[in-house]
N, CA, C and O atoms as a DFTB+ gen file, in Angstrom:
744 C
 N C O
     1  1     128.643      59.183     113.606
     2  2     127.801      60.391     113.657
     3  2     128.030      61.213     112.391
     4  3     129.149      61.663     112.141
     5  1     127.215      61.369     111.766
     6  2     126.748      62.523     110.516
     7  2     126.049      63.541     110.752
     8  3     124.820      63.486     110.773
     9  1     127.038      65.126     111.065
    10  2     125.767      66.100     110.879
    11  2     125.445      66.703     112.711
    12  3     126.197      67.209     113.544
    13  1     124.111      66.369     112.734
    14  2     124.292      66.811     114.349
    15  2     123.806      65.791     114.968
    16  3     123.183      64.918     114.365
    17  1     124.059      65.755     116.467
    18  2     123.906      64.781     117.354
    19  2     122.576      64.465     117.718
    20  3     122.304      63.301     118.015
    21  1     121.209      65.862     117.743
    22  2     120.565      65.705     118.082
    23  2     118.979      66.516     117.181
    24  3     117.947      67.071     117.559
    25  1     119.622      66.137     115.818
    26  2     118.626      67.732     114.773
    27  2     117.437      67.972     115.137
    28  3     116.648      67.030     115.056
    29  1     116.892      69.405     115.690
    30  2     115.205      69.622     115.494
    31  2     115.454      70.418     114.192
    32  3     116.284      71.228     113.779
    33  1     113.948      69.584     113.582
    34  2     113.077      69.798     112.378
    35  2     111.982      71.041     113.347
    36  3     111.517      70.887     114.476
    37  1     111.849      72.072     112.538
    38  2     110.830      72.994     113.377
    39  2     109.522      73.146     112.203
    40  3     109.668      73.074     110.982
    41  1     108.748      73.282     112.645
    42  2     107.478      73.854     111.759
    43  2     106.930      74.820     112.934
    44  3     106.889      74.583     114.141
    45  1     106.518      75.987     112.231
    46  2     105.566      76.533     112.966
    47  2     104.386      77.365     112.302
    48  3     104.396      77.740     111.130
    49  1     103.422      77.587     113.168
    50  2     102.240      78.199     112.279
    51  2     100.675      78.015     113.580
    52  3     100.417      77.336     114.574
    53  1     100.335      78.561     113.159
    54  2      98.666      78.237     113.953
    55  2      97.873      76.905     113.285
    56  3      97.368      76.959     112.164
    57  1      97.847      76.018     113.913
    58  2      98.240      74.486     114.110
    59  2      96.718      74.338     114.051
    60  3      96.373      73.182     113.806
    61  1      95.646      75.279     114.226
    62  2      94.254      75.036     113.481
    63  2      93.897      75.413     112.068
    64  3      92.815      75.111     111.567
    65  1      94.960      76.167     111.362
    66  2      94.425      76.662     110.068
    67  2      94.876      75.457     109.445
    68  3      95.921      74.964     109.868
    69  1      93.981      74.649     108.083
    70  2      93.490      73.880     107.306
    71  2      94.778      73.674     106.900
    72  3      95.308      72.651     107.336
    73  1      95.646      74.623     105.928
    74  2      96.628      74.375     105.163
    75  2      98.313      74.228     106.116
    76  3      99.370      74.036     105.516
    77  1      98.232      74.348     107.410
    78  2      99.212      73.857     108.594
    79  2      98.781      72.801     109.174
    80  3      99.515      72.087     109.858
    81  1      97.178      72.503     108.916
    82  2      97.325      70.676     109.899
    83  2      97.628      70.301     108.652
    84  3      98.631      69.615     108.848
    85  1      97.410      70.292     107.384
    86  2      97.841      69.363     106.042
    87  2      99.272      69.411     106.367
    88  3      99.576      68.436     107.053
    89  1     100.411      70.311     106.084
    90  2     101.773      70.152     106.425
    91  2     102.377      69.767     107.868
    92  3     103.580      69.529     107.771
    93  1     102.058      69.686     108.705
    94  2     102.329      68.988     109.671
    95  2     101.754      67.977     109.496
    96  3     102.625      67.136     109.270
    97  1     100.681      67.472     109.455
    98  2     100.341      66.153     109.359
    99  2     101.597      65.213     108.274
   100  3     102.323      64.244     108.496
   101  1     101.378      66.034     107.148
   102  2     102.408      65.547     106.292
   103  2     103.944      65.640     106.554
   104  3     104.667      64.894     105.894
   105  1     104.488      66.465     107.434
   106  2     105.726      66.212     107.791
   107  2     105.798      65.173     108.705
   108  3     106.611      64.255     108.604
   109  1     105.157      65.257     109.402
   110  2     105.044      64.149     110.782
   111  2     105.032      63.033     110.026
   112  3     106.119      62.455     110.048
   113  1     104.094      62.448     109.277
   114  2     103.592      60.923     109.122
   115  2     104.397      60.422     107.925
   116  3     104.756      59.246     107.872
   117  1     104.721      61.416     106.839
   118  2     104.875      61.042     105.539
   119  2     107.180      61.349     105.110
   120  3     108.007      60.740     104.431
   121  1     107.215      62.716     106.098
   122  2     108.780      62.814     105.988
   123  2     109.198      62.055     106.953
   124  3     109.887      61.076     106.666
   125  1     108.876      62.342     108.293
   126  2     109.585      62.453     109.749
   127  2     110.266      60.626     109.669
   128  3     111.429      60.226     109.710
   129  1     109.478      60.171     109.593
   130  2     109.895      58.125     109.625
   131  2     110.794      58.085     108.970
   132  3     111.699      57.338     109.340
   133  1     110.990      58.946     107.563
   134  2     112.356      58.466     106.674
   135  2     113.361      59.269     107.270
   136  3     114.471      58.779     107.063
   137  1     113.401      60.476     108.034
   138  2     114.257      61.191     108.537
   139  2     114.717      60.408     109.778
   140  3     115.947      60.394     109.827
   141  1     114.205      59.828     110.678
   142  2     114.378      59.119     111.545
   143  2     115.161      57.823     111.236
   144  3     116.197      57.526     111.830
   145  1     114.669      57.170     110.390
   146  2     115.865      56.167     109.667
   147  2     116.794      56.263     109.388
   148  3     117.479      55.265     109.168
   149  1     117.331      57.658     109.244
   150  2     118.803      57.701     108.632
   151  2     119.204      58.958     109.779
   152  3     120.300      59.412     109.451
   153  1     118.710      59.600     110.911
   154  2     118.784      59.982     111.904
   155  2     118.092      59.638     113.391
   156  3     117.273      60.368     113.949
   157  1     118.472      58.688     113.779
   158  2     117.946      57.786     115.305
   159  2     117.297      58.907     115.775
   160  3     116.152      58.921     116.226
   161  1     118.245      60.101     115.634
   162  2     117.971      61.177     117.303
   163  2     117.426      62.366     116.759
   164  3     117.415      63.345     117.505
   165  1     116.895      62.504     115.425
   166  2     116.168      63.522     115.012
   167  2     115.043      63.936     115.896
   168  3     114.452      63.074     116.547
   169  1     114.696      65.221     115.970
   170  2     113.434      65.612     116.367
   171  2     112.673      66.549     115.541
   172  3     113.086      67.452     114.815
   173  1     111.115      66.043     115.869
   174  2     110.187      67.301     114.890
   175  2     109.617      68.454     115.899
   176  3     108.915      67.925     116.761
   177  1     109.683      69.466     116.006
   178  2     108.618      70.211     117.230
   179  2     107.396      71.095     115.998
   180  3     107.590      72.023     115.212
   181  1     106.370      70.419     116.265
   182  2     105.324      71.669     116.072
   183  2     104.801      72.934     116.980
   184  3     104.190      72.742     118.031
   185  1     105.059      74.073     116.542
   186  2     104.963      74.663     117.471
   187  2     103.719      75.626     116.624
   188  3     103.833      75.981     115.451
   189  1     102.661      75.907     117.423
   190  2     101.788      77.240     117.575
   191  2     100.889      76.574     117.934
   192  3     100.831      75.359     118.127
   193  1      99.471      78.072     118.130
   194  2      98.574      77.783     119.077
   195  2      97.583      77.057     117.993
   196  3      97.721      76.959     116.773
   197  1      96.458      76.545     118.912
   198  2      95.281      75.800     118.575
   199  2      95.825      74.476     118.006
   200  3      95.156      73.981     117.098
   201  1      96.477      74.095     118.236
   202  2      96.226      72.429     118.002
   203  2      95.147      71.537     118.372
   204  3      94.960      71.043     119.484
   205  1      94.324      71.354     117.120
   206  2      93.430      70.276     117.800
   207  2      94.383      69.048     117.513
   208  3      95.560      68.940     117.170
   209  1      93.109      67.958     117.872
   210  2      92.964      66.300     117.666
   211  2      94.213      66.259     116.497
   212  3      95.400      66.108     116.788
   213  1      93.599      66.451     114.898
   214  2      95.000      65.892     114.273
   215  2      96.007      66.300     114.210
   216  3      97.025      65.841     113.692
   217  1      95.797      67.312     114.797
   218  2      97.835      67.868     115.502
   219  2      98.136      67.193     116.559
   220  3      99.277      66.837     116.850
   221  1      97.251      67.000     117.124
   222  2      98.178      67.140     118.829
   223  2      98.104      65.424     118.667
   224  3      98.688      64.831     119.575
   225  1      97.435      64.529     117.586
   226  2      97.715      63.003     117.802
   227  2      98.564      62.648     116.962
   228  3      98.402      61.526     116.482
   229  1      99.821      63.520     116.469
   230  2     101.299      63.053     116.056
   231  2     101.976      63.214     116.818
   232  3     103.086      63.107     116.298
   233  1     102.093      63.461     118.002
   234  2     102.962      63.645     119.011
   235  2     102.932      62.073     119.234
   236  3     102.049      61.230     119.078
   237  1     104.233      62.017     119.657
   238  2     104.592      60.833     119.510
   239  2     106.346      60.484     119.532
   240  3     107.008      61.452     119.159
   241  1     107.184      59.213     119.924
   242  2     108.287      59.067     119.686
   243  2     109.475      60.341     119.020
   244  3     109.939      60.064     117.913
   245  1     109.818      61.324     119.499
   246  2     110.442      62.269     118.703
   247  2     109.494      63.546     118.240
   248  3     109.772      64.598     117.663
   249  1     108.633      63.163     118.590
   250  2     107.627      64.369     117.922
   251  2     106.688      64.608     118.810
   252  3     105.852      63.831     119.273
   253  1     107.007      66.585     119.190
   254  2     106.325      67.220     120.194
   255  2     105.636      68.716     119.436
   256  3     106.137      69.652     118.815
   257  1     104.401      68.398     119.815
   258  2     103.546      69.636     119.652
   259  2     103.514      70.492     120.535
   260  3     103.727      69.947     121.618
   261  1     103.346      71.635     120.641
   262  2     103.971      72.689     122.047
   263  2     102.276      73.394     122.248
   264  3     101.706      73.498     123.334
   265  1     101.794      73.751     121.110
   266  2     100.763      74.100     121.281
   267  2     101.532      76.183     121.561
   268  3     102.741      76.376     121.438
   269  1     100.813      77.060     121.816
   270  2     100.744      78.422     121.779
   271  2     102.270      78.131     122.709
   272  3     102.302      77.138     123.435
   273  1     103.303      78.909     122.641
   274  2     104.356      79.570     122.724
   275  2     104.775      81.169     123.477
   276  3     104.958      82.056     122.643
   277  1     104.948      81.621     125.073
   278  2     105.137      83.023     125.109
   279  2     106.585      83.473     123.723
   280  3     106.510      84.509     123.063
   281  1     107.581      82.606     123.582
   282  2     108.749      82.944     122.835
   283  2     108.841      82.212     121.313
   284  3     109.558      81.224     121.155
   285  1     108.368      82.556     120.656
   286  2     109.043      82.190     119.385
   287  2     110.468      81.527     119.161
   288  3     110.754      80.365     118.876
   289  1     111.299      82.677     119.390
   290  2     112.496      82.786     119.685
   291  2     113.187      81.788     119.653
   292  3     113.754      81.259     118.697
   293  1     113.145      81.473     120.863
   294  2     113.737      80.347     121.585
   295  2     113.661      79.026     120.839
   296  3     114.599      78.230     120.792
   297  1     112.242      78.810     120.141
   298  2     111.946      77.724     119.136
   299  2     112.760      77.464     117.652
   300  3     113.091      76.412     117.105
   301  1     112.954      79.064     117.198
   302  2     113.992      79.082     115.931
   303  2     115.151      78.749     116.169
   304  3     115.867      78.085     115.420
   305  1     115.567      79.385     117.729
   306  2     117.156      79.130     117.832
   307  2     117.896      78.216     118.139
   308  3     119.106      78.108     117.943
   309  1     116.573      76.933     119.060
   310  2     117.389      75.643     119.323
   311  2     117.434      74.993     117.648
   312  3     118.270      74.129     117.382
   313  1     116.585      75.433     116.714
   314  2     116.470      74.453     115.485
   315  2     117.294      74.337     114.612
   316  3     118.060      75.187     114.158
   317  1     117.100      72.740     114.210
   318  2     118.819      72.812     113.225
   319  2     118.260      73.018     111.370
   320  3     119.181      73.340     110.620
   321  1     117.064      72.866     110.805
   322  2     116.307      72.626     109.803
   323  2     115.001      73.504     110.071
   324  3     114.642      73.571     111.246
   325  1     114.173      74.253     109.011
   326  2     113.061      75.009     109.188
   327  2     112.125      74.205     107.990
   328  3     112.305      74.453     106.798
   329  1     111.317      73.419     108.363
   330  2     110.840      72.376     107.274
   331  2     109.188      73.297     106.936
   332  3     108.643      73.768     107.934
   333  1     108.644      73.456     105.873
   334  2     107.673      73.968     105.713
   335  2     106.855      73.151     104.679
   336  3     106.478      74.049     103.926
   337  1     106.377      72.052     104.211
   338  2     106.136      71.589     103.334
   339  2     104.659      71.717     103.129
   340  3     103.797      70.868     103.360
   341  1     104.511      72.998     102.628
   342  2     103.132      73.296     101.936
   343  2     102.883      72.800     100.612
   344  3     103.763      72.571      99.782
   345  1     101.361      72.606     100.409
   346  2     101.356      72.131      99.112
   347  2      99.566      72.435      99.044
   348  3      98.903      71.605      98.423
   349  1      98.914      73.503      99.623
   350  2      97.923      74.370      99.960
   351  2      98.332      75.809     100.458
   352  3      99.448      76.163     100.838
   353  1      97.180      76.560     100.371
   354  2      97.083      77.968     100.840
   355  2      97.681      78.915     100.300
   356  3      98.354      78.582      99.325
   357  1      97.691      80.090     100.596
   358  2      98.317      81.186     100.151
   359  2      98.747      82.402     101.046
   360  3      98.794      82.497     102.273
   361  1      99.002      83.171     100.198
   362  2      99.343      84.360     100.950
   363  2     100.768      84.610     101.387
   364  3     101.363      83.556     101.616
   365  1     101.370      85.530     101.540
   366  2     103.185      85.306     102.359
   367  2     102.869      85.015     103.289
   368  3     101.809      85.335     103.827
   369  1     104.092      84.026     103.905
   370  2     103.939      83.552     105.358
   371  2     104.865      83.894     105.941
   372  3     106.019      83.500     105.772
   373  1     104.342      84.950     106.975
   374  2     105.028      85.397     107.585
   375  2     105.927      84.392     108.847
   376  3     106.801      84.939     109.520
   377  1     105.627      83.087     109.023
   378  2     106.375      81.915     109.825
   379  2     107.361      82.020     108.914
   380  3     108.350      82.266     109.603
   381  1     107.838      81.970     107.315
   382  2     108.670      81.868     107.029
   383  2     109.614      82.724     106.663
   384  3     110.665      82.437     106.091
   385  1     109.155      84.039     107.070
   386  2     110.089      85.451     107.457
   387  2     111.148      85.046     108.288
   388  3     112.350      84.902     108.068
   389  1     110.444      84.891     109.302
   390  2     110.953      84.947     110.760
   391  2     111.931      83.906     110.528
   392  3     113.072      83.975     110.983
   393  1     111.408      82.727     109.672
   394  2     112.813      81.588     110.217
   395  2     113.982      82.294     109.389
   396  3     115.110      81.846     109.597
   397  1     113.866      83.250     108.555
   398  2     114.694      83.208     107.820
   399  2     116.049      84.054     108.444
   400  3     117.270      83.901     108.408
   401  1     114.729      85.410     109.262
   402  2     115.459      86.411     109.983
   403  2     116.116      85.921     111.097
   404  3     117.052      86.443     111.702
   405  1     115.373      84.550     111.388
   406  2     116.518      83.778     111.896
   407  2     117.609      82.904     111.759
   408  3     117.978      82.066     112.582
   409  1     118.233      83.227     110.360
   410  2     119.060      82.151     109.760
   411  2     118.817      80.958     109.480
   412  3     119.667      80.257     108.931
   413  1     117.711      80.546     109.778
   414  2     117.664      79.023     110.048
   415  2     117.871      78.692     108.456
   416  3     117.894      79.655     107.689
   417  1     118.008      77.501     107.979
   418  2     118.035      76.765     106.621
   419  2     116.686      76.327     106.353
   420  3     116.176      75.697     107.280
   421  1     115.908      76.516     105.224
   422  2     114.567      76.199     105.024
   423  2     114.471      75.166     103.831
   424  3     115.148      75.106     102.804
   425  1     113.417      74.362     104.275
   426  2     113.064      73.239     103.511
   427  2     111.941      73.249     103.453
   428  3     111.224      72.769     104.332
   429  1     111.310      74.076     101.877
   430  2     109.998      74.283     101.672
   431  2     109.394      73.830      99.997
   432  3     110.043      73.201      99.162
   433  1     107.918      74.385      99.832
   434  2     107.341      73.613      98.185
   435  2     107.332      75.221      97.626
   436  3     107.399      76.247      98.302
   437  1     107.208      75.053      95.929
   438  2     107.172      76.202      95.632
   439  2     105.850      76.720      96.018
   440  3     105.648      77.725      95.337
   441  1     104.862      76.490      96.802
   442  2     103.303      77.310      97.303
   443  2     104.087      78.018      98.469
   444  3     103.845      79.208      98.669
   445  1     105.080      77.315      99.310
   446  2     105.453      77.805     100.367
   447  2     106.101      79.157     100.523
   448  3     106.118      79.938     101.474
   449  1     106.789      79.226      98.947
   450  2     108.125      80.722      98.916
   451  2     106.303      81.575      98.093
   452  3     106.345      82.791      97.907
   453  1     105.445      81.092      97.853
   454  2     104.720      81.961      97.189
   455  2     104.658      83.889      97.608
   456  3     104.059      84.013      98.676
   457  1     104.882      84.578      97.326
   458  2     104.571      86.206      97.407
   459  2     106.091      86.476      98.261
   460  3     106.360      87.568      98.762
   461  1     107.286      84.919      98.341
   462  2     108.395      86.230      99.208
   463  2     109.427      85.552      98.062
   464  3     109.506      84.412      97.603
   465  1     110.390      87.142      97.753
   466  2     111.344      87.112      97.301
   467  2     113.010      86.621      97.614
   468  3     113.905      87.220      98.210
   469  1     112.987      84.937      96.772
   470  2     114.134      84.339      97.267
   471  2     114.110      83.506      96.193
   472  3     113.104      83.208      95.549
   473  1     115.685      82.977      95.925
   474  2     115.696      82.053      94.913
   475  2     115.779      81.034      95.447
   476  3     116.457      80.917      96.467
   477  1     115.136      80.054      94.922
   478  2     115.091      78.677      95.259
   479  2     116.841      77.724      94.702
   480  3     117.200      77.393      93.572
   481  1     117.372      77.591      95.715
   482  2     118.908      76.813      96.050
   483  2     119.888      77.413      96.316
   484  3     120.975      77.020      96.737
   485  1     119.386      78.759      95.983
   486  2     120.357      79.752      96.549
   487  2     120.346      80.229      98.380
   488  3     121.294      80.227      99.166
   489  1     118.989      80.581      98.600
   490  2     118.659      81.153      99.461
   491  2     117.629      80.615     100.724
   492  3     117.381      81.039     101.852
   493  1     117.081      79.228      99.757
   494  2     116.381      78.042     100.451
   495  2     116.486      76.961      99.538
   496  3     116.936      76.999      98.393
   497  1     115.807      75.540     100.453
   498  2     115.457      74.695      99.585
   499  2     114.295      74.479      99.391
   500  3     113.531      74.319     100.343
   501  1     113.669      74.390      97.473
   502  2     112.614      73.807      97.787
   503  2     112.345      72.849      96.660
   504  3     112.495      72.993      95.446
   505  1     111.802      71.590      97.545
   506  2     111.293      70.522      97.142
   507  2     110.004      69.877      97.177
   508  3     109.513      69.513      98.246
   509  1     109.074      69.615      95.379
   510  2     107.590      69.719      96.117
   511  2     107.220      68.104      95.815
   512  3     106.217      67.858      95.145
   513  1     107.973      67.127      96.276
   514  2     107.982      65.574      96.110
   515  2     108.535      64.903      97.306
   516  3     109.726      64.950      97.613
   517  1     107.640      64.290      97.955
   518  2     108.368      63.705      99.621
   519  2     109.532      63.536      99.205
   520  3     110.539      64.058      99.682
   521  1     109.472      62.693      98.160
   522  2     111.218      61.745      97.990
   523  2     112.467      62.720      98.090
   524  3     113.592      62.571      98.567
   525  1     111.759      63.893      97.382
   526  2     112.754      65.104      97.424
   527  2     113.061      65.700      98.621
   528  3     114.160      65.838      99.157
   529  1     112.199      65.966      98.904
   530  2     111.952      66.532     100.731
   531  2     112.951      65.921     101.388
   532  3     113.986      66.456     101.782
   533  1     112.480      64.242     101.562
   534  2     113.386      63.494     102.335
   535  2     114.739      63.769     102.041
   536  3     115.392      64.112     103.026
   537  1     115.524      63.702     100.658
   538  2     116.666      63.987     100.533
   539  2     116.926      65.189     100.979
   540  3     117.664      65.259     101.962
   541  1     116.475      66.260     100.469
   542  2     117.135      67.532     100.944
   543  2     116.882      67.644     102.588
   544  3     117.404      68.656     103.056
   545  1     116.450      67.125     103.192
   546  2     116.551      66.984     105.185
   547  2     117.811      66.275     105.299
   548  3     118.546      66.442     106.272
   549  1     118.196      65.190     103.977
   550  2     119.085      64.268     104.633
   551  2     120.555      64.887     104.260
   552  3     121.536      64.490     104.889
   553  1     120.672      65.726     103.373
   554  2     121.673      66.371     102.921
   555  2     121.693      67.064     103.497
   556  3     122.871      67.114     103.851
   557  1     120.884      68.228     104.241
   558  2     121.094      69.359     105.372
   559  2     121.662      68.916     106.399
   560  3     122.875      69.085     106.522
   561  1     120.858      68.186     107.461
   562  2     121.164      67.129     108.518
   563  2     122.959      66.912     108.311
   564  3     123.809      67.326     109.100
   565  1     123.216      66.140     107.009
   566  2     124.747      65.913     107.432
   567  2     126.064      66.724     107.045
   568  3     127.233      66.462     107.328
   569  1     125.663      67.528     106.494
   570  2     126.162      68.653     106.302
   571  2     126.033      70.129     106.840
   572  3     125.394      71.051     106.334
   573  1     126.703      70.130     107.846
   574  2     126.728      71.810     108.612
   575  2     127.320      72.764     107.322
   576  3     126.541      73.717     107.290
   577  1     128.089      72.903     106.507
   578  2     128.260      73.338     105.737
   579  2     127.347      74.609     105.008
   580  3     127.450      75.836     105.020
   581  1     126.072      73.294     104.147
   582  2     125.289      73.588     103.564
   583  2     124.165      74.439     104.689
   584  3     123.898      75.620     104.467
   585  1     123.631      73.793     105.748
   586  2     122.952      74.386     106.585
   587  2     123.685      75.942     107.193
   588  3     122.939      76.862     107.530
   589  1     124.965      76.055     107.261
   590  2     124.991      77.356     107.421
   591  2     124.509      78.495     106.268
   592  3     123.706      79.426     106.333
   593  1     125.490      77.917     105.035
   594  2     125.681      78.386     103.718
   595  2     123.561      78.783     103.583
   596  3     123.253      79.974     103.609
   597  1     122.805      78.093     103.502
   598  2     121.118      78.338     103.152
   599  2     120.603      79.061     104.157
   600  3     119.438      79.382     103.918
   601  1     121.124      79.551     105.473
   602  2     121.078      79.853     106.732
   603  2     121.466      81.534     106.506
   604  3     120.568      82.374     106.455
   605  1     122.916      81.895     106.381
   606  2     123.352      82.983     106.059
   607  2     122.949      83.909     104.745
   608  3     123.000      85.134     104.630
   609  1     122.437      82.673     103.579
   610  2     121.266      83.686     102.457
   611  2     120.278      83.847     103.413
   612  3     120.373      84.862     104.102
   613  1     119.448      83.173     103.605
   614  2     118.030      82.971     104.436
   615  2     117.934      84.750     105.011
   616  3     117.238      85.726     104.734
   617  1     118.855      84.502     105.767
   618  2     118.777      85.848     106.729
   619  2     119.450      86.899     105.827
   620  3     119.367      88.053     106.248
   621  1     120.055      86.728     104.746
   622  2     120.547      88.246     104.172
   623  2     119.488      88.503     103.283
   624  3     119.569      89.657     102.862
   625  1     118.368      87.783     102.756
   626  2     117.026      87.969     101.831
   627  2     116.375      88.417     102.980
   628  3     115.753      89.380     102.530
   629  1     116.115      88.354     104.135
   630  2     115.263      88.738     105.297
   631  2     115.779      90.384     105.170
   632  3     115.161      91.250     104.552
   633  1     116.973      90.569     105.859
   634  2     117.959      91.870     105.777
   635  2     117.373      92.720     104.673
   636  3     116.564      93.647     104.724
   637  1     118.091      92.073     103.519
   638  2     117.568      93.442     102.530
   639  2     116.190      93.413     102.271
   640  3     115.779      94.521     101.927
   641  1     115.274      92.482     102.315
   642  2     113.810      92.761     101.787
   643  2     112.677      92.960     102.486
   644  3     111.611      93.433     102.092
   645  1     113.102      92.414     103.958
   646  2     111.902      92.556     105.098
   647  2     112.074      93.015     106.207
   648  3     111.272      92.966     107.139
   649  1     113.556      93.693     106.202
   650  2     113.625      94.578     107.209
   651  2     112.615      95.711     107.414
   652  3     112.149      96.130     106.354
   653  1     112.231      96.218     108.362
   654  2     111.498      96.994     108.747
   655  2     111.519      98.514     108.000
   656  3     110.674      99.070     107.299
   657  1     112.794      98.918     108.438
   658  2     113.649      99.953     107.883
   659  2     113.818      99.862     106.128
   660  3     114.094     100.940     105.600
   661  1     113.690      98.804     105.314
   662  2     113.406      98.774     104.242
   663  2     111.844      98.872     103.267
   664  3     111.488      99.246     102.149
   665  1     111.266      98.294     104.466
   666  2     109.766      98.322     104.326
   667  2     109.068      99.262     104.494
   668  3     107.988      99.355     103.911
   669  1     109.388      99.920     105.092
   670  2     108.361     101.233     105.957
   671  2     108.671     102.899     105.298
   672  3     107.860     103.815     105.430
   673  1     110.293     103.062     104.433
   674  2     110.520     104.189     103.809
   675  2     109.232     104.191     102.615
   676  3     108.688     105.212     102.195
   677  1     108.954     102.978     102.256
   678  2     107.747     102.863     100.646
   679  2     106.214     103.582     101.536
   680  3     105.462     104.452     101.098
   681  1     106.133     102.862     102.863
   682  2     104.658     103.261     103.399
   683  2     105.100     104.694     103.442
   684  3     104.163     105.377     103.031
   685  1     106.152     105.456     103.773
   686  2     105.985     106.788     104.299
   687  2     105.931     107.544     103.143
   688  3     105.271     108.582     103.135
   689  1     106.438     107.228     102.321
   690  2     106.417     107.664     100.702
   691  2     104.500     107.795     100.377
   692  3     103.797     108.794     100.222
   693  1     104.202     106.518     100.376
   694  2     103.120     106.956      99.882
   695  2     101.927     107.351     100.853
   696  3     100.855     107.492     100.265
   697  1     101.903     107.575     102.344
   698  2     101.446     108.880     103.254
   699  2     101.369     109.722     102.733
   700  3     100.286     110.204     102.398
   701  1     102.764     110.338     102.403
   702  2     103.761     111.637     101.771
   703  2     102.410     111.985     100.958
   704  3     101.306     112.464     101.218
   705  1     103.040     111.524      99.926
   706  2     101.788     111.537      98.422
   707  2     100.371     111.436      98.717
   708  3      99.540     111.855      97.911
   709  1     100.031     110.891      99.857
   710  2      98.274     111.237      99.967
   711  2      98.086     112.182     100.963
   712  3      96.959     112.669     101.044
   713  1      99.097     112.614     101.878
   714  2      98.793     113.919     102.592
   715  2      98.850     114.922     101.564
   716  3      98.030     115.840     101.517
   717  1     100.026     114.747     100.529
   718  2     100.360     116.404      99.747
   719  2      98.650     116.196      98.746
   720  3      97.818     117.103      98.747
   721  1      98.493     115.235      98.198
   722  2      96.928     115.484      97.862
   723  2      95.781     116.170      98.420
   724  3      95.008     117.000      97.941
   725  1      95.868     115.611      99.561
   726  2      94.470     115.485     100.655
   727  2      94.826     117.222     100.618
   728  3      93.828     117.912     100.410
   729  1      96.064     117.932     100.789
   730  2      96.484     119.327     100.945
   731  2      95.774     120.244     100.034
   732  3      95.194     121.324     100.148
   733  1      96.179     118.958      98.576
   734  2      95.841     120.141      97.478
   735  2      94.170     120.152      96.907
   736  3      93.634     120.587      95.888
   737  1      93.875     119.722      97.646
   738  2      92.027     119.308      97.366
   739  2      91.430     119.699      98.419
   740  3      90.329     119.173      98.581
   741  1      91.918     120.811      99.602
   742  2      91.400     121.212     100.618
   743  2      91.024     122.330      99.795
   744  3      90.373     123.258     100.274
């Protein structure tokens, strides 16, 4: 035995938008088989709502689609790996807040860290070449070490940059500044 006895790989996201069936599809078909080769008892869970047809037809041997979720939660915390392998779309993703605020260890492309502030090997991994991918799952996987070590940045870049309480003094600031306007133009 290397690593853990029983690893879930997690993805999550709304499992109908274009640029999440491309990465699940692609984790499922293109990582998951080589992860499985060098881990018997790996698991993948896709989790969020709207899964059609090419989501919900990788389910399969080790690999479960959950479809909509009441708990998030519960999905980050059994997981041993937070795999995100985008290579479309935009925007911050907020799925990859959350894994972070949940410690989890992330294995993502540089489209994936696009608009959030983290260094890439410090604070996640990211790799935008299956071959790479595959390795860095297989180096996480057997090493608890490293998975804590990318786990404990993960969540201290969450802490200082997307805490709530860090976020919300800038919105009240600039309220501030358009009420004292709106004041002085009455």
């Amino acid at each position: 035995d290397h690593g853990v006895a029983a690893p879930l790989l997690l993805f999550t996201g709304d499992m109908g938008f274009e640029p999440n069936i491309d990465a699940a599809t692609f984790l499922a078909s293109d990582l998951f088989p080589a992860v499985r080769r060098e881990f018997p008892q790996a698991e993948l869970r896709l989790v969020g709502r709207n899964p059609g047809r090419p989501v919900r037809r990788l389910e399969g041997p080790g690999i479960q689609v959950t479809g909509a979720v009441p708990d998030m939660l519960q999905h980050l915390h059994a997981a041993t790996i937070y795999v995100a392998p985008h290579f479309t779309g935009s925007g911050t993703r907020t799925k990859l807040l959350e894994a972070m605020a949940a410690g989890l260890p992330i294995i993502t492309t540089s489209i994936g860290i696009e608009g959030i502030k983290v260094q890439p090997g410090r604070d996640l991994v990211v790799a935008d070449q299956a071959s790479d991918m595959i390795e860095s799952i297989h180096t996480l996987l057997a090493s608890q070490a490293d998975r804590e070590r990318f786990g404990r940045a993960a969540r201290h870049m969450a802490e200082i940059w997307y805490d709530w309480s860090s976020c919300l003094w800038q919105l009240e600031q600039l309220y501030h500044d358009l009420l004292a306007e709106k004041a002085t133009a009455c």
